[in-house]
Structures are given as C-alpha cells and as structure tokens.
C-alpha positions as CSV (number, residue, x, y, z in Angstrom):
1,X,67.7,341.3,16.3
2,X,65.8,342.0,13.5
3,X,66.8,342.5,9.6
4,X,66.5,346.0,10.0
5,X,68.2,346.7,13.6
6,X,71.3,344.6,12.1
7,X,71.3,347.1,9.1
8,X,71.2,350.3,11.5
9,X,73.6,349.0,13.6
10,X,76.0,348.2,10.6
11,X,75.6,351.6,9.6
12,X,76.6,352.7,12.9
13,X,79.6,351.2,13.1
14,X,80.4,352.5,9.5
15,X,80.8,355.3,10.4
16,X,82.3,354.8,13.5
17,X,84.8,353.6,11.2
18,X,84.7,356.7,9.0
19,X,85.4,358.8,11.7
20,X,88.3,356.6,13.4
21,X,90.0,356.8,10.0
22,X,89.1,360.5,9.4
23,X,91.4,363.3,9.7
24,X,91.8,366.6,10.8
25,X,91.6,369.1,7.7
26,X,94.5,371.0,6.8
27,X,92.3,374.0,4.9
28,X,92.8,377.6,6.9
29,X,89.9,378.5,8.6
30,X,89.0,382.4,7.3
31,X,88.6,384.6,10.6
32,X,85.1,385.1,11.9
33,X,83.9,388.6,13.0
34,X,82.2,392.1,11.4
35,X,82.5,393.0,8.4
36,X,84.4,395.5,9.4
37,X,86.9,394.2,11.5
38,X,86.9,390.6,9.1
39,X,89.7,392.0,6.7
40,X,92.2,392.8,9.1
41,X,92.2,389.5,11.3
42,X,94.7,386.3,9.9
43,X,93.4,383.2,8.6
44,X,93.8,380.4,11.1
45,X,96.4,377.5,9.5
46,X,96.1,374.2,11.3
47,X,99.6,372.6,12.5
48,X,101.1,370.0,10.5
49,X,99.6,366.2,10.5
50,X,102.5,364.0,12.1
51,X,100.6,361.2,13.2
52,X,99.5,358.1,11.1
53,X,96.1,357.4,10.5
54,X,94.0,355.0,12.6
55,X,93.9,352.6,9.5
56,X,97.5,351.2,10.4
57,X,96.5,350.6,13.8
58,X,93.6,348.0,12.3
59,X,95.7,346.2,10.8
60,X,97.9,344.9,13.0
61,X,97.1,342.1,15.0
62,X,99.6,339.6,16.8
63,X,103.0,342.0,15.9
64,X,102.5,341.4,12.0
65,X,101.0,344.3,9.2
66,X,98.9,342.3,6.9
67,X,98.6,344.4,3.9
68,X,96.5,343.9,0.7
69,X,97.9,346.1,-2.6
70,X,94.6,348.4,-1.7
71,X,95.4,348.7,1.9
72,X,98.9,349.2,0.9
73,X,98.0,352.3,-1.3
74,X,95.2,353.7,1.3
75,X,97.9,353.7,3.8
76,X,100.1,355.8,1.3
77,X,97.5,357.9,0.8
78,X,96.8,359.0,3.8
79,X,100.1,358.6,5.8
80,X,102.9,359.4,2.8
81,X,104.6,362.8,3.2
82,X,105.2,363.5,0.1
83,X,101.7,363.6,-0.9
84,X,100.8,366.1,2.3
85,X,103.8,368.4,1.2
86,X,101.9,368.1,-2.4
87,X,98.2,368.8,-0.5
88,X,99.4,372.0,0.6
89,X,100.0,373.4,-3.4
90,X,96.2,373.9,-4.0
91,X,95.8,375.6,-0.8
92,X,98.6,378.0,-1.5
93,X,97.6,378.8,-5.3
94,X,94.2,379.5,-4.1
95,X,95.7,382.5,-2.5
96,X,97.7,383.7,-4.8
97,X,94.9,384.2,-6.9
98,X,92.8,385.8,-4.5
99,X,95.7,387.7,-4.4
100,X,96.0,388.2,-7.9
101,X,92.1,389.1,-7.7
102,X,93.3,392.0,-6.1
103,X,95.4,393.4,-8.4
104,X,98.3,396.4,-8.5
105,X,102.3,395.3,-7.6
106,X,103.4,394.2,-3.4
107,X,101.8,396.5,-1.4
108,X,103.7,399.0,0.5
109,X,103.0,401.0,3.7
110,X,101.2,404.2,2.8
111,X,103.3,407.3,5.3
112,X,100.8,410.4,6.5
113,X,104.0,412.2,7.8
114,X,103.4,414.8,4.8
115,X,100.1,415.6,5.9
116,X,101.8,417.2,9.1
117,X,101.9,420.7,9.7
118,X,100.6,421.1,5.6
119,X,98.1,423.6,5.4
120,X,95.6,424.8,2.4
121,X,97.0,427.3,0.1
122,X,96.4,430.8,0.7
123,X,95.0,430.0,4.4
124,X,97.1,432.3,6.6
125,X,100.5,433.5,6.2
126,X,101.4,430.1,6.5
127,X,99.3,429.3,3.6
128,X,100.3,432.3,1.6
129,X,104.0,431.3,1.9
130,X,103.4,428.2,1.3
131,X,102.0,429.3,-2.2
132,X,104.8,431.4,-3.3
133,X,107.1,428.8,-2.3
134,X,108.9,431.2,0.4
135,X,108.5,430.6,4.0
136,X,110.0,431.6,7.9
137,X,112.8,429.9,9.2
138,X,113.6,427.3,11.4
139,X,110.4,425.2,10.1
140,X,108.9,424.3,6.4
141,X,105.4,424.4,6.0
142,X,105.0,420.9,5.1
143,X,106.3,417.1,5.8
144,X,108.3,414.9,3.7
145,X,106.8,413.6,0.5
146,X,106.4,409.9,1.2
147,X,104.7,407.3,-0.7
148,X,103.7,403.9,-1.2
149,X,107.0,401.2,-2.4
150,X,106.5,400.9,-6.2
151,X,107.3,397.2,-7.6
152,X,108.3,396.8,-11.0
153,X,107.3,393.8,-13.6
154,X,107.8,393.2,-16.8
155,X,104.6,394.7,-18.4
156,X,102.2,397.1,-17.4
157,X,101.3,396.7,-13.6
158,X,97.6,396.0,-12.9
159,X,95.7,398.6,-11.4
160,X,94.9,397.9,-7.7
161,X,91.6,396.5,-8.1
162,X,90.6,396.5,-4.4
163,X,88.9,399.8,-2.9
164,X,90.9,401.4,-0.6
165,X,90.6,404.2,1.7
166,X,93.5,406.4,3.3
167,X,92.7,408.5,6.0
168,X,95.6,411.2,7.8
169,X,94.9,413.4,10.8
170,X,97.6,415.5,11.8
171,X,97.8,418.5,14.8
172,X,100.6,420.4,14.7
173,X,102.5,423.4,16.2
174,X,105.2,425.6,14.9
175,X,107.1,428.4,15.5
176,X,108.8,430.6,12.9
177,X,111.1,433.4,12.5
178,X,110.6,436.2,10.6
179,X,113.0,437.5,8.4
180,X,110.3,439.6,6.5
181,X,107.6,441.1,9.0
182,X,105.9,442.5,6.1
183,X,103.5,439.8,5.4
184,X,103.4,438.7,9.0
185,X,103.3,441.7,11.2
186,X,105.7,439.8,13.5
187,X,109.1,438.9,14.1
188,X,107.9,434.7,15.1
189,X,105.2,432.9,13.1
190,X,102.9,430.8,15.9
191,X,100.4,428.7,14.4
192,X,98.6,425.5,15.6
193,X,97.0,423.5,12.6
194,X,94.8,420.4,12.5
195,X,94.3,418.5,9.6
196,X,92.1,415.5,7.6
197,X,92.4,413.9,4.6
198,X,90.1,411.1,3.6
199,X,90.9,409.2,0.3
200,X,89.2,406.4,-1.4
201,X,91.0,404.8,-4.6
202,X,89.4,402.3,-6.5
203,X,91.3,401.0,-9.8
204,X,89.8,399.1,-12.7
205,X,90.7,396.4,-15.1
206,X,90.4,398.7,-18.0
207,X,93.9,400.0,-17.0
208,X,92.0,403.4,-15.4
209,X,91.2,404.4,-11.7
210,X,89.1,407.1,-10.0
211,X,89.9,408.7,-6.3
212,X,87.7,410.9,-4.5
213,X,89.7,413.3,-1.7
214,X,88.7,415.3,0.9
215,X,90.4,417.4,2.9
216,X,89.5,419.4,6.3
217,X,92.5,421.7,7.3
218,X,92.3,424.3,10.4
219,X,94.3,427.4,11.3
220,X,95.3,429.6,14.0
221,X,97.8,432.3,13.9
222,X,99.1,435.0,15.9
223,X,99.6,437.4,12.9
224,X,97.3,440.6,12.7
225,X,96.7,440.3,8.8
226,X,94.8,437.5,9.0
227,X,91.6,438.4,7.7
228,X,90.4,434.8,9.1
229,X,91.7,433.7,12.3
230,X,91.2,431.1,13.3
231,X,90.4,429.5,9.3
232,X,88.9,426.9,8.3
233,X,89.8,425.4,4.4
234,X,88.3,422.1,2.9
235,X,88.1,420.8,-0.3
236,X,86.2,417.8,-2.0
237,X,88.1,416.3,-5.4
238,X,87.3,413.6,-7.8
239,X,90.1,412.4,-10.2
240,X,90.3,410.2,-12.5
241,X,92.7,408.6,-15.2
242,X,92.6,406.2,-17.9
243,X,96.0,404.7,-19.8
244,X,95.2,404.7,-23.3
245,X,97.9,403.1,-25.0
246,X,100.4,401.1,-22.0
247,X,98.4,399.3,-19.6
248,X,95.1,399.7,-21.5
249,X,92.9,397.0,-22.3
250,X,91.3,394.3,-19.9
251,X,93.1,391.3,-21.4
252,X,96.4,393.1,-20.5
253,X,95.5,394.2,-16.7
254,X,94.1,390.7,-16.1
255,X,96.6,388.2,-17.4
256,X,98.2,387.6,-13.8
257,X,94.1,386.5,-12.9
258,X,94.0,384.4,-15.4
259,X,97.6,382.4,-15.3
260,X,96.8,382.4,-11.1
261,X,93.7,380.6,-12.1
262,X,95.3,378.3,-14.4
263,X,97.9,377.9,-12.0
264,X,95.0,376.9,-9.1
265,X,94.0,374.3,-12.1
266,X,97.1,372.9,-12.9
267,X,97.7,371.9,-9.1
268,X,95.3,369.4,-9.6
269,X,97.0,368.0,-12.5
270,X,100.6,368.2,-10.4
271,X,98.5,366.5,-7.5
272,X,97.6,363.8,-9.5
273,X,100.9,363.2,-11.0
274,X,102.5,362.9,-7.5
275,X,99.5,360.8,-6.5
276,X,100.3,358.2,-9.5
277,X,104.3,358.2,-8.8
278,X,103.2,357.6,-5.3
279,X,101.0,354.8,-6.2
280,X,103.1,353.3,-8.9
281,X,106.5,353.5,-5.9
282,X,104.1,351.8,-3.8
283,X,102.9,349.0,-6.0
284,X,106.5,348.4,-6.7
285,X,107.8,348.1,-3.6
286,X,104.6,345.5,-2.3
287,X,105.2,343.4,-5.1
288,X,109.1,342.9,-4.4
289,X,108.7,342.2,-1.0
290,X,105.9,339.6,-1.7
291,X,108.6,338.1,-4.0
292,X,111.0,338.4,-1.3
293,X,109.1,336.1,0.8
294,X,108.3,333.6,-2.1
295,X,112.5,334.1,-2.5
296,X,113.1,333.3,1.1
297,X,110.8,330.5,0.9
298,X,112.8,329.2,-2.2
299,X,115.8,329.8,-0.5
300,X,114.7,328.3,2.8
301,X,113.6,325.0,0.7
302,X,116.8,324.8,-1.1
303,X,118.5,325.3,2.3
304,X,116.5,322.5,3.7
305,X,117.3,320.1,1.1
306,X,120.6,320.9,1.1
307,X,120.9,319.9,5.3
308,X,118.8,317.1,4.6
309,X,121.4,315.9,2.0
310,X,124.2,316.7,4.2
311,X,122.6,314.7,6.8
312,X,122.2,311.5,4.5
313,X,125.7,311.5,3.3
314,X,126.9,312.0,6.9
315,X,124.9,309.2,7.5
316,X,126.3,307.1,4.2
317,X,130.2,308.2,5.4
318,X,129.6,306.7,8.7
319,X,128.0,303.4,7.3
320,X,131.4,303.4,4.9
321,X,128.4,303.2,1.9
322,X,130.0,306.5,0.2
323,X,133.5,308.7,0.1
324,X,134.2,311.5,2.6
325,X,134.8,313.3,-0.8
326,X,130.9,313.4,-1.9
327,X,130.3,314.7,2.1
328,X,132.1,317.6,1.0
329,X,130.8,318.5,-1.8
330,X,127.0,318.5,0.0
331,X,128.6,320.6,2.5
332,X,129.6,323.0,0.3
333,X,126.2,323.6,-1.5
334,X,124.9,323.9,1.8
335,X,127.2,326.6,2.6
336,X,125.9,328.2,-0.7
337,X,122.6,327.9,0.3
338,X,122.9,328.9,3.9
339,X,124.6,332.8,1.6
340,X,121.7,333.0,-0.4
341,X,119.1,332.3,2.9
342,X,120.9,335.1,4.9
343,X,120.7,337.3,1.1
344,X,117.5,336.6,0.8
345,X,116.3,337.6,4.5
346,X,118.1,340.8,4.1
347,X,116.8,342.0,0.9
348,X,113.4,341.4,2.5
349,X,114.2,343.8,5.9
350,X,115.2,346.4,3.3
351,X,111.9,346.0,1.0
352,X,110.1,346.1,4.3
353,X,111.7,349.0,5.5
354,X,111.3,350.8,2.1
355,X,107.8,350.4,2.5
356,X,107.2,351.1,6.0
357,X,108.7,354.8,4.9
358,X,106.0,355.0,2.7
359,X,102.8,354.3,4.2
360,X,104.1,356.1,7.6
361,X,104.5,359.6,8.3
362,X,107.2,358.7,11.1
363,X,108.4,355.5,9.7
364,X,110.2,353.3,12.2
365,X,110.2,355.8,14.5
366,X,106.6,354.7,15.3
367,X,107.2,352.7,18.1
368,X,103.8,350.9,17.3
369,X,106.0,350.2,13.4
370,X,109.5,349.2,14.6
371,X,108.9,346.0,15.8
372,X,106.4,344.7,13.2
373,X,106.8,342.5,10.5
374,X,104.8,343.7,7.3
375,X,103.1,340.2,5.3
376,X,101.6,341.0,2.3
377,X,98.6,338.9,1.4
378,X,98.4,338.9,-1.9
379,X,100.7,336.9,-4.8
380,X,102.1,337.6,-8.0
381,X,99.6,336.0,-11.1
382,X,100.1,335.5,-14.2
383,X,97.1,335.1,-16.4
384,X,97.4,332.1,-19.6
385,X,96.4,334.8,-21.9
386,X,98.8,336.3,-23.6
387,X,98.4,340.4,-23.4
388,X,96.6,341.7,-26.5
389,X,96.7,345.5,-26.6
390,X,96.7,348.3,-29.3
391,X,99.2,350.2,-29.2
392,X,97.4,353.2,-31.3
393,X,94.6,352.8,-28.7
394,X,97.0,353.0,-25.6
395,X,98.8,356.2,-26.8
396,X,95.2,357.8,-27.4
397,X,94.8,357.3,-23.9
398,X,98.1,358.3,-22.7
399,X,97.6,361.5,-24.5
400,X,94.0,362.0,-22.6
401,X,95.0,361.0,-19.3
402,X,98.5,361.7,-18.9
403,X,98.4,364.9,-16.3
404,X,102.0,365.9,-17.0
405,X,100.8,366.2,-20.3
406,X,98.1,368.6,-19.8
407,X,100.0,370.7,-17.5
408,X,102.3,371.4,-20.3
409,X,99.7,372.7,-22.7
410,X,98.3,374.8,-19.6
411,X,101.9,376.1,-18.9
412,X,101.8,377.2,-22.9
413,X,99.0,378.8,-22.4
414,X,100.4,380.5,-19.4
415,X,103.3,381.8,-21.4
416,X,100.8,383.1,-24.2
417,X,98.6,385.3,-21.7
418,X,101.9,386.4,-19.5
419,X,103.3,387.5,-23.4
420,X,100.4,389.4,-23.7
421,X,102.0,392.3,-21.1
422,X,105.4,392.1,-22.9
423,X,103.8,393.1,-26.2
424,X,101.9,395.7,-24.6
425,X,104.7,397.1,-22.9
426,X,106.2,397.7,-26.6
427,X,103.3,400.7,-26.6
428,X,104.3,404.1,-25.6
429,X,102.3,405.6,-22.1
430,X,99.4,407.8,-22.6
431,X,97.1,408.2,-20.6
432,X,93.8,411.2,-20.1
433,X,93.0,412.8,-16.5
434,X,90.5,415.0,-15.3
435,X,90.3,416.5,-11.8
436,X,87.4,418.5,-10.4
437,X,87.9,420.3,-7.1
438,X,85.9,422.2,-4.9
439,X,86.9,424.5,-2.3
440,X,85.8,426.4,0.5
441,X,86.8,428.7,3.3
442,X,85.3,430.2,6.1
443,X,86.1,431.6,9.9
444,X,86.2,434.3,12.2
445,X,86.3,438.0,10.6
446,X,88.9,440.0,11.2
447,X,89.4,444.1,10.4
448,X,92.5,444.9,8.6
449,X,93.5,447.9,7.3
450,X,90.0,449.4,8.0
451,X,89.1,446.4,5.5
452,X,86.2,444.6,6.7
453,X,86.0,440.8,5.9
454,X,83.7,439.3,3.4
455,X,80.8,438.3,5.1
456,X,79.8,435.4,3.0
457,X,83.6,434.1,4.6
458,X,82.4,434.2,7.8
459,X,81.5,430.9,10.1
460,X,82.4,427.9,10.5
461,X,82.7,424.4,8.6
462,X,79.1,424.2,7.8
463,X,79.8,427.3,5.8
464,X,82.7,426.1,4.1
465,X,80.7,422.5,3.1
466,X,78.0,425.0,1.8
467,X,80.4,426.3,-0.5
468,X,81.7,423.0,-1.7
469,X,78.4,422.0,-2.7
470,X,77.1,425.1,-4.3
471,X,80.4,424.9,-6.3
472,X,81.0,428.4,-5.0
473,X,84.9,428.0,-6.3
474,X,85.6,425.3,-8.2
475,X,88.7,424.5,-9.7
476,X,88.6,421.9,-13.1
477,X,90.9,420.8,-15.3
478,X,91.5,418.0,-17.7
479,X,94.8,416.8,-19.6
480,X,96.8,414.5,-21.4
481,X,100.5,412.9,-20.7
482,X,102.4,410.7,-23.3
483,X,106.1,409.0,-22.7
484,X,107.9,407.8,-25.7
485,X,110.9,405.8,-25.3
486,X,113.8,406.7,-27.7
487,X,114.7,403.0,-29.3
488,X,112.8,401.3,-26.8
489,X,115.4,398.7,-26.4
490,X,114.2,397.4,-23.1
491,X,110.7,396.5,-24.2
492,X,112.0,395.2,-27.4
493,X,114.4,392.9,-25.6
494,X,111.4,391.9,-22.6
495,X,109.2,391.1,-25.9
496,X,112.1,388.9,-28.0
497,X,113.0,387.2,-24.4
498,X,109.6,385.8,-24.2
499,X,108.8,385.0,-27.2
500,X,111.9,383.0,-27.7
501,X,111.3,381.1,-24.4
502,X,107.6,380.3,-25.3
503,X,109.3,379.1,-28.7
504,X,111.8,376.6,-26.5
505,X,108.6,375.5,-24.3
506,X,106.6,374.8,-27.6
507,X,109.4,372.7,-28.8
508,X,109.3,370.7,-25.8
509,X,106.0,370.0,-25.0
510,X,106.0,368.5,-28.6
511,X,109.2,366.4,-27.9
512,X,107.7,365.2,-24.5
513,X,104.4,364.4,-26.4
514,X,106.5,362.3,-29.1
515,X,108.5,360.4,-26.7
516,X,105.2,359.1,-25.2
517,X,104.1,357.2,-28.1
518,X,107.6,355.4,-28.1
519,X,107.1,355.2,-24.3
520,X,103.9,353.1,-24.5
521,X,105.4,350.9,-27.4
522,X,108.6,350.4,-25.6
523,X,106.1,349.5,-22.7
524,X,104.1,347.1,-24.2
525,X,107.3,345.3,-25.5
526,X,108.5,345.2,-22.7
527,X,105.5,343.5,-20.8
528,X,105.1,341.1,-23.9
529,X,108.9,340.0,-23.3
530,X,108.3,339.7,-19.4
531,X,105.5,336.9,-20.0
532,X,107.7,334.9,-22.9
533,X,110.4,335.3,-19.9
534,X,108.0,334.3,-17.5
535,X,106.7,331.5,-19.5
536,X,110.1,330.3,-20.0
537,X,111.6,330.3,-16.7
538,X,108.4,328.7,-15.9
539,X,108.6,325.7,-18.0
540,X,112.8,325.4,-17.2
541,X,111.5,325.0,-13.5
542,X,109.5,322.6,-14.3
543,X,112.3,320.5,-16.0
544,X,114.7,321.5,-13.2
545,X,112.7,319.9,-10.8
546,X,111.8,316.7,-13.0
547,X,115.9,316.4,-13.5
548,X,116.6,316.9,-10.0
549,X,113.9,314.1,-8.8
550,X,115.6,311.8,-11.1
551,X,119.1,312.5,-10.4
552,X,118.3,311.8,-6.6
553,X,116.4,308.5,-7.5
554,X,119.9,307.4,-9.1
555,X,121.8,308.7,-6.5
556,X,120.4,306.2,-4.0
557,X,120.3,303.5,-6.4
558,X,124.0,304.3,-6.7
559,X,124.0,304.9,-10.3
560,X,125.0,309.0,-9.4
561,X,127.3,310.9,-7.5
562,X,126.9,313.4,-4.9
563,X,128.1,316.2,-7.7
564,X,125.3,315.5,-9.8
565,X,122.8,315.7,-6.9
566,X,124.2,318.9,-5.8
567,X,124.5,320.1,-9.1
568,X,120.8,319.2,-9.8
569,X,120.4,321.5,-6.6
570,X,122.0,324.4,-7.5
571,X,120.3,324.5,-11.1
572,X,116.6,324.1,-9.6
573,X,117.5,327.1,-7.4
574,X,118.8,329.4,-10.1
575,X,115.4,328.3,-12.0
576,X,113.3,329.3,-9.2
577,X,115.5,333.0,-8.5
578,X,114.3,333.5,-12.2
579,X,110.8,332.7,-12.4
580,X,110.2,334.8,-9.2
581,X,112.4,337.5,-10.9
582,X,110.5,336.9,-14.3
583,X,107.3,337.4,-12.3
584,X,108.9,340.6,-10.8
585,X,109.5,341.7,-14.2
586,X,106.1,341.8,-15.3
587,X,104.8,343.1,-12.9
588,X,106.7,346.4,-12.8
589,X,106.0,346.5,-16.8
590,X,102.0,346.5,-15.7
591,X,102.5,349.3,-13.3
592,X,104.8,351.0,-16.0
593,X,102.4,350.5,-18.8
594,X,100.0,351.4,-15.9
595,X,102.0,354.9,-15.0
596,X,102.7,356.0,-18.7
597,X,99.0,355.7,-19.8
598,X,98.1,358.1,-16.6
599,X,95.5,355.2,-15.8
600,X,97.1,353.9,-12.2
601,X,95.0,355.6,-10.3
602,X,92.1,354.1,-11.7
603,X,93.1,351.0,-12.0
604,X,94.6,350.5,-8.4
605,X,90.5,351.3,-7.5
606,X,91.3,354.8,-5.6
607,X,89.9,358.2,-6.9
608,X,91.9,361.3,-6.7
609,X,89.0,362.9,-4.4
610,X,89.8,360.2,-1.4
611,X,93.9,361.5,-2.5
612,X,93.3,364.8,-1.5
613,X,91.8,364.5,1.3
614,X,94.0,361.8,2.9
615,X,91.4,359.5,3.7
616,X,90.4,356.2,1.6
617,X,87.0,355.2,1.7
C-alpha cells in the first residue's frame, strides 16, 4: 500500500473512532413546519443519556480497565452524571431568555365569553339599552368581563414585547321580557347577534404599547322601531399609551433581558467550575488508588518477608539452632502483616469503586464494570527540583481564571440592573393615551312613525367599511392618568431591601476574593512541605532498608535476635506507608494548587469545548 493509501485509510478509521465515541446530542430540536403553524408546535427534547460511552468499552481487554490520568478524565467527561445534570443549565437559560426576549409577566389565557351576546351601542333596542345601562329581563346584554391573569413583580412589569393577536366570534340568541314596551313595541325582546373582534397588541421597550381593534357586530330584532333591521355596526380603533414616569425608560423594561443574558453567560462559568471539581475529584481518586496498589505491593512484600522469616525460624526451631521464643515473635509480625495486606486490599476495592462511580453513568451496575479490575498505568513522580513559584504571580492568575470568581462579579452586576426596577418603582404612574375610533352602521331601512330611514344608512357591510374609512363618524380622544401613593412605604421598603442585599453580596464577593490570596499561599506551603515530607520519608526509607539488611546479616551470623529482625521489619514498613502517603500528599497539593488557580482544566490537557459536549477528542 502506498504512503498515501496508508494515510487515507488512517483517516478512515479516525473517524470511525470519532463516531464510535460520539454521542447523541441533548440540544431540543425546534419544530419544523409553516411559519404559521411553527409557533404553536413543542420543541422536541431528546431522552436522557444512560449509557456509557463506547470509550470504556476500548479499554478493556482481558477483564482489566487500564486507565491513563487522561483516559481517566475523558471517561468522566463523558460518562459523569453530575456533569450531564450541569449540561442541561445552558440549555435551560437559553430559554429563559428567549423567554425574557418576550417580555410582559406569565401569560394567562385570554376568555372571549364577554364578547357573547355584546352588541354595539345604540344598534337596536338591545343596543340602546345597553347604552343607558337599563335592559329586559331574564338576560343582560353582555358576558362576563374576563381577562388575562395579572402577575405581579417587584418593579414595573415589561411590556409584552411579542405581537399578539386576539380574535372572538360569538352567535348568540336571546329572549327578553319586557317590562317597558315603550322602547320595544313588544312584551319579549328576540334578537339573534353575531359578532367579531380582531385585536393586535404589540408592546414596546420604552414602557408604551399600541393596539389596533376591530370589531364587526350584527343584529336582528323582532321590534317594530328598529329603523335598521337587520344592522350591521363596525368599528376600527387605534390606541395607544405610553408610561411616563413608572415603567418608562428602556433600561427599566429590559433589565430581566439583560440579567437572562448574563445568566445564559454565567452557565458557562458554573459549567466550568463543575467541570474543574469534577476533574480535580477525579485526579484524586486515580492517584490514591495507584498508591493503593504501590501499598498493597509494600504490604504484600512485607508479608512475604515476614512468611519467609517465619519459615526460616521454623526451620532453625526444628534443627534446635534457635528458641521457640524468637518463632513467636516472627509469627506475630506476620500476623501484623497478613492485617495490614487484607487493609491494604480493601482500601483499594473502595478507591476502585469510588472511581468506577465516576467515570460511569450506571456504575457497577454495568454488568460490562462489575467484574473488572481498574489498573492505572501511570505512577506518582516526584521531580528533584524543588518547586519555585511566585506567589504574587499565582494569585494574578487565580483572580483571571478562577470562574467562581467571575460569576460573582456577574451576579453583582445582576443585582445592579434587577435594582434598576426597584428604584423606578419609587416613581409615581403616569402615563398619556390617545384612542381614535371610527364607526359605521348600515342595514335594511325601515319606516317608523311615517319616518323614513336615512338613506346614506342603508346597505350592507361594504357601506359601513365606507364609512370607517371616509371617517364619516369618528370618535377621538386623548388623556392623561397619574397614581400617587400616599407614603409609598412599599416601594421604599422593595428599594432599601435590595439595596441592602446588593450591599451584603458586595461584601462578600470581596471576602471570597481575599481569602483566595491566602488560599494560594496556604497552597503553595502546603505543596513546598509535601516535597520536604517526601524528601524525608524518602531518605528514612532508604536507611530503613540499609538497617534492616544489616540486622538480618547478624541475625544469621548469630550476633541478633529474632526481635531485632522483626523490629527491623516493622520500621521498613512504616517507612514505606509514609513515603507512598508523602507522595499522596503532594500530589493532592498539585491538583489543589491546580483547582484554586482555575488552571486544572488546562493543565489536565482537556478544553471545556470537548466538556460540554461529552465527548474527548
């Protein structure tokens, strides 16, 4: 094969391997259809991702787990739960601030049942008694006044900043007694009605909306003074109102965009933060269960040497070369040792299944997971050097990378816009309208009274639309309206409520950003005195075993006891617990050190975009 078939076919199997390891997105999927229809249809949300990824599969091979500190934190990535609970944030804050985009309080559910049996003023009896407030028994000339639920919030409530349109159509039929025929010229009202309404409402982030309204309303009666009969009234309004003093102002009407967007961008600062405890729990764990096997082979040496000894005196005892006494006391440090072997084995099951948890979705209820044995392949090292680092420097960085950090100055900020509603609210409401209506009317003609009807009245809804827009009877009218609350202790108490909490949140966003400057120092001590630790239980193993060598070399020239020996034994153990334990120690001072200068990620040689998405290149 030549150079450049081995190179395409390595690229193929690339990504093969991409895809094997890929998973299914957990983004909703928006609905598909006409524009129309779009709106009204839900999002599609995929189920929940339960099963590992095909990277923990790879890495099996003959019932053991190998894992590298990188494939250790890849499998986290992409299997831990916690971190797909935390994937879900973004998502959901994205939302809210398309929903935020939209503006006003909760929708509610808008109720037409007022538009039944309603009819225009002045059309008809019904009309007519509708517009001196008198009416028939037995009915009422219009619904129930119903409305859309009203929210409160502290502060001025955006306008609703998406168009909508409301549309009614009612038919209706009543029957009414008469208790004065004088209007009627009948002892029971019968009228069948149909109505329309059409509105469209659009609010702006100025703290003002407009609404244009039309309404179509027909009439037929059986009274004989209807000079129209059957009627038909319609009428075309444009309204619109602006707040002037409460609620005015675009900073005030979009504060809850603006925290919603700096909510969307703080969920990549909490991401990341549950992405470096993640990575820093995982570390920790890998490295104390690769010392748990360097432990178990300690304490499977010591256990060794001390059944080898055993054996040898045994051996001595029988010869008659040394005292049933010094048997004994062998047997007892291989007791010891045979406590610490079985201590040993079991920390290690529990580091092991610690870390299973972790880089599993299901844990050890994988069937595929139960039964394996996890072997890390890498080792604790120590480098000679001794660890030079500037403090000053290391804070500097904390302070840039540290994404608890910025999410508190982001949360301030927060608190500053959201205060921006509380000191409006202190205002008093006023607010300008203006409505412009016109009106027309038209239908059959009817002689009352030897009173002919108005021909210009006569026809049908063209004429009445020909009379709305030659503004044959328009109605205008402009105003004012203005609320003053007496003492306005409720505002005053919404304005000193937040301004004290955004005092408390300043105080402690300072206190957290001094304690991280004695965080890192207290870090870098801290790894400084694990390596002098280190250093030293390094060299006091060394001795340890020189001591014990030479104490066994007397001890079978005769010149020692079996005490000594297994004295010897017991000291070169302790000396080995403490250099792996030393080693341990500095280790979970890096990742510390690591963790409070926000630079884990980075330095474990993932990026946050391969977080996210749950899959490590």
């Amino acid at each position: 094969m030549s150079r450049y078939g081995r190179l395409r076919t390595f690229i193929a199997l690339g990504s093969c391997v991409q895809l094997v390891f890929a998973q299914a997105s957990i983004d909703p999927v928006r609905p598909v259809g006409h524009i129309y229809k779009r709106p009204y249809m839900e999002a599609t949300v995929p189920p929940v991702r339960l099963s590992n990824s095909a990277r923990l599969q790879t890495l099996i091979r003959a019932g053991k787990l190998y894992l590298s500190p990188h494939d250790a934190i890849a499998l986290a990535l992409e299997n831990n739960i916690d971190l797909e609970v935390a994937r879900y944030q973004p998502i959901t804050l994205a939302w809210q601030l398309e929903r935020s985009e939209a503006g006003g309080a909760l929708p509610g559910v808008p109720s037409g049942s007022s538009q039944a049996s309603s009819v225009t003023s002045g059309q008809g009896v019904a009309g007519s008694q509708a517009a001196a407030g008198v009416g028939g028994g037995g009915g009422s000339s219009s619904g129930g006044n119903a409305g859309n639920a009203t929210v409160s919030q502290v502060g001025p409530v955006t306008q609703t900043l998406d168009p909508s349109i409301q549309e009614a159509t009612t038919f209706a039929h009543r029957t009414a007694p008469q208790s004065n025929s004088s209007q009627s010229q009948t002892q029971a009202l019968v009228d069948a009605s149909r109505n329309h309404s059409a509105t469209y409402q659009q609010g702006f982030l100025t703290g003002g909306s407009a609404s244009v309204s039309f309404k179509d309303s027909y009439l037929k009666e059986n009274s004989p003074t209807d000079a129209l009969n059957p009627s038909v009234a319609q009428s075309l309004s444009v309204s619109i109102q602006q707040n002037l003093l409460r609620g005015f102002g675009v900073a005030v009407n979009e504060r809850n965009i603006t925290v919603a967007r700096n909510n969307l961008n703080m969920s990549d600062l909490a991401f990341r933060t549950t992405v470096s405890r993640t990575v820093a729990t995982v570390l920790n764990t890998y490295w104390s269960l690769a010392n748990d096997y360097e432990d178990l082979k300690s304490k499977q040496d010591a256990f060794d040497a001390a059944q080898q000894f055993v054996n040898d005196n045994q051996k001595r005892v029988d010869l008659g070369d040394l005292a049933p006494i010094d048997l004994i006391t062998s047997k007892n440090q291989l007791a010891t040792s045979t406590l610490a072997l079985v201590t040993s084995k079991t920390a290690l099951a529990q580091d092991e299944l610690q870390l299973k948890n972790l880089i599993s979705r299901t844990g050890t209820a994988d069937p595929v997971l139960a039964g394996v044995s996890i072997v890390p392949t890498a080792t604790i090292t120590i480098s000679d050097a001794d660890e030079a680092m500037d403090t000053k420097a290391l804070v500097a960085k904390a302070f840039a990378n540290r994404s608890d950090l910025q999410s508190d100055q982001l949360n301030l900020k927060n608190s500053e816009i959201s205060n921006i509603g509380t000191k409006n609210g202190l205002l008093p409401s006023a607010q300008v309208f203006s409505t412009v209506t016109q009106s027309g009317l038209a239908g059959t003609p009817h002689t009352v009274n030897g009173v002919p009807t108005d021909p210009y009245l006569v026809g049908g809804t063209g004429r009445s639309l020909r009379q709305i827009f030659g503004r044959d009877f328009p109605t205008e009218s402009i105003g004012a309206f203005a609320s003053v609350a007496v003492g306005n202790r409720q505002a005053q108490a919404d304005f000193g409520i937040d301004q004290l909490q955004f005092r408390q949140s300043q105080l402690t966003a300072s206190a957290t950003r001094n304690q991280v400057e004695v965080d890192v120092t207290n870090s870098v001590v801290a790894l400084r005195q694990a390596r002098s630790r280190y250093e030293a239980a390094h060299a006091n193993l060394t001795l340890q075993q020189q001591l014990l060598d030479g104490e066994q070399k007397r001890f079978a020239l005769g010149e020692s006891t079996s005490f000594n020996v297994v004295q010897q034994q017991r000291d070169l153990a302790a000396a080995k617990a403490a250099e792996l334990s030393a080693m341990v120690t500095w280790q979970s001072a890096r990742i510390n050190l690591d963790s409070i200068t926000g630079t884990i990620i980075e330095s474990s040689g993932i990026t946050l975009s391969d977080a996210k998405t749950g899959h490590v290149q």
